[in-house]
N, C-alpha and C positions, 0 to 999 in steps of 0.2 A: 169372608168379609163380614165385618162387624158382629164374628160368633154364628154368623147361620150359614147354612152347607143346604145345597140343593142341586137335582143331577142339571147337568147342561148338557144338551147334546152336541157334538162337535160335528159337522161337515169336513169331510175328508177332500181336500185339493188334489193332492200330489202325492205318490206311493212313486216314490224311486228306488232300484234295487242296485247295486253297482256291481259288476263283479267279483266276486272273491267275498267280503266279509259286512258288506254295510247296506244297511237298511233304511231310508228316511223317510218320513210320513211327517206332512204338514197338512193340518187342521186348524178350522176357523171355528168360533162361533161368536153370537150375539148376546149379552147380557142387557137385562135391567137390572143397573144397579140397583133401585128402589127395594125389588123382590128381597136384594141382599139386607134392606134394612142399610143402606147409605143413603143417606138423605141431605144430607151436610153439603154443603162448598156449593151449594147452586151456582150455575155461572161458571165455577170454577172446570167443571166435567161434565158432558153430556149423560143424560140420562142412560139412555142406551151407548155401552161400550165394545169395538171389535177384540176378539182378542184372537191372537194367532198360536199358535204350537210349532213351533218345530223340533220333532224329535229324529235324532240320529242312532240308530242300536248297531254293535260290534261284537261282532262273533270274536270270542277269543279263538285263542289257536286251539286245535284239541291236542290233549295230553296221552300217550301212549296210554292203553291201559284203563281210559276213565270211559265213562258214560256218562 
């Protein structure tokens, strides 16, 4: 956001596994935007913003032969 990059740490909610090939993990965390250098829109966006992740991963099939 607005050129600057800083680590955030993410809170891990929810690790689901499904059978067979899928994986989902949802993560939250908490920003100050400020840190980010957005300072703009007061009013418009709270300081502090939630933000969520949800990521899904998919095992291809495996192919004869590969590793």
């Amino acid at each position: 956001m607005a050129g600057t990059t800083q680590p955030v740490t993410l809170n891990v909610d929810d690790v689901t596994v499904d059978p067979g090939r899928r994986l989902r993990v949802r993560a939250s965390a908490r920003i100050d935007r400020y840190s980010f250098g957005v300072t703009r829109a007061k009013g418009m966006a709270a300081r502090h913003l939630d933000i969520t992740l949800d990521v899904a991963l998919h095992r291809s099939p495996e192919v004869p032969g590969e590793r």
